[in-house]
Each structure stands twice: as C-alpha cells, then as structure tokens.
C-alpha positions as CSV (number, residue, x, y, z in Angstrom):
1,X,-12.8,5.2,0.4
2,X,-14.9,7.2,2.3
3,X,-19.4,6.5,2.0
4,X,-18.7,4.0,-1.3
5,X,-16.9,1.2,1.6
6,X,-19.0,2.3,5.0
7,X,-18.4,-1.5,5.7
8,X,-15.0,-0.6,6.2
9,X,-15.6,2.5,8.0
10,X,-14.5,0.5,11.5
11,X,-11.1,-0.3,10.4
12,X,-10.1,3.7,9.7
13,X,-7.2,4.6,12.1
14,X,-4.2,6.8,12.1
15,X,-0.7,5.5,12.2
16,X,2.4,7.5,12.3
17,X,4.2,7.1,9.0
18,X,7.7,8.8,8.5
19,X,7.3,11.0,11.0
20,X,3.5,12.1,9.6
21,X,0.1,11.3,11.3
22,X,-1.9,9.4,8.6
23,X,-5.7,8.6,9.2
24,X,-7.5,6.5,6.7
25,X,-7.7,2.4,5.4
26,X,-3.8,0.8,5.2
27,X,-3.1,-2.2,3.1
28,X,-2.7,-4.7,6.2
29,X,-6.7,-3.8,7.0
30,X,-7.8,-6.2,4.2
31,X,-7.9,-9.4,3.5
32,X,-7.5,-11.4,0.0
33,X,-11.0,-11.8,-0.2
34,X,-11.5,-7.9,-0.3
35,X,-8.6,-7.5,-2.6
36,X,-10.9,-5.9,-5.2
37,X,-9.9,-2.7,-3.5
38,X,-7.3,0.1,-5.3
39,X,-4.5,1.9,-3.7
40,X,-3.9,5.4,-3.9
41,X,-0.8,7.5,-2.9
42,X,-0.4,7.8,0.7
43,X,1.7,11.0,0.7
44,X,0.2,13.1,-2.4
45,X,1.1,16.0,-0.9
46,X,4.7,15.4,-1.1
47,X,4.9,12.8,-4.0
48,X,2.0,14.5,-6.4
49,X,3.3,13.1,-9.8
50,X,2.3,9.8,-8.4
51,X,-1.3,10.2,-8.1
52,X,-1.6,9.0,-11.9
53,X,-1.5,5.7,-10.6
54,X,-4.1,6.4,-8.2
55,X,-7.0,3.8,-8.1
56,X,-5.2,1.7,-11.0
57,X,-3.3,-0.9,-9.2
58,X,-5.3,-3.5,-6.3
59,X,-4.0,-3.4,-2.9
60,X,-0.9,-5.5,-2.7
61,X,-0.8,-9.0,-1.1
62,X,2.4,-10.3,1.1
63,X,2.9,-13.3,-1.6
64,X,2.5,-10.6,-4.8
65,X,5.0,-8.3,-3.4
66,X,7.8,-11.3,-2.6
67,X,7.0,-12.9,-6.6
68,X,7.7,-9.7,-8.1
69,X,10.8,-8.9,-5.9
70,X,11.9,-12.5,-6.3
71,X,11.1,-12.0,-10.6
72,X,12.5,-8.4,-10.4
73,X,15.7,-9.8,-8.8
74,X,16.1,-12.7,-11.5
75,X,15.4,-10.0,-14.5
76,X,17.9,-7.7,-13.7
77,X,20.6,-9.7,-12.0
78,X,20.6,-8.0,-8.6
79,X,18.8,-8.0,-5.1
80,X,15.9,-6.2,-4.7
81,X,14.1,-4.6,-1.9
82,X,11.9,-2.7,-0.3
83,X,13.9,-1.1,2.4
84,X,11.0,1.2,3.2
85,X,8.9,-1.6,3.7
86,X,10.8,-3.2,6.5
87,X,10.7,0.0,8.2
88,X,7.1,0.4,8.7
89,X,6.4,-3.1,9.3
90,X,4.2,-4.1,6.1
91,X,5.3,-5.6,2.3
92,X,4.2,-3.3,0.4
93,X,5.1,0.4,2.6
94,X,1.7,0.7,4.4
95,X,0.2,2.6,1.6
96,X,-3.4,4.2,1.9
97,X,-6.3,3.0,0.8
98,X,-9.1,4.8,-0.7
C-alpha cells in the first residue's frame, strides 16, 4: 500500500500470524466504504505461486465470505470452512493488504 494510501498510513501494525511477525494493513482495518482496496498474499515468501492473484481480488467483507461458503457448500454438497479463519480471529484469514 505503502505512499499511494498515506491516509491509511495510521492503521499499519504488526500482528503475529502463525507464529510470524507481520507489519502492514489487515483486512479488518477497512471498512465497506473503502472496499475498493485489493489483497495481496500475506505470506509470499512461503506461498509464492499465489502472488498471481495479487492485487486482483477486493478485500473480503464478513457477509461476502459467509455467501460464498454458504453457495460453496450448496454446490458441492458438503460443509465448508475456513478453519484458518477461526484461528486468527477474522473471515477471511487476516490477509495483508497492499
């Protein structure tokens, strides 16, 4: 995110994520209003084949994340979830925004 959102440069903050120190702008910093923003991988280092999708999704709201579980569950005739999400705390895995 860096100098293009230096109106969001107050809410930058580290959180400990699986066991890593994270610093930068986390999903649950923004509100719908400012949902034009785009996630990028939190963990590049580690999961570098998913930085193609860096930039081309918006940050995930609470009620976006329960339609597609509750859509993904009807589709393919089984529960769905986001067991990494209920570890950290946040819908959509606490994922970094830039």
């Amino acid at each position: 995110m860096g100098a293009d959102h230096a109106e969001f440069a107050s809410r930058n903050t580290t959180k400990v994520i699986d066991g890593v120190a994270l610093t930068g702008w986390f999903n649950e910093h923004f509100t719908l209003v400012e949902r034009t923003l785009r996630s990028k991988e939190r963990i590049s280092q580690i999961r570098q084949y998913n930085r193609i999708y860096d930039r081309r999704y918006r940050v995930s709201t609470f009620d976006s994340v329960i339609s597609l579980v509750k859509r993904l569950t009807r589709e393919l005739g089984r529960p769905i979830a986001d067991r990494h999400a209920v570890a950290v705390s946040t819908p959509s895995g606490s994922g970094l925004v830039r």
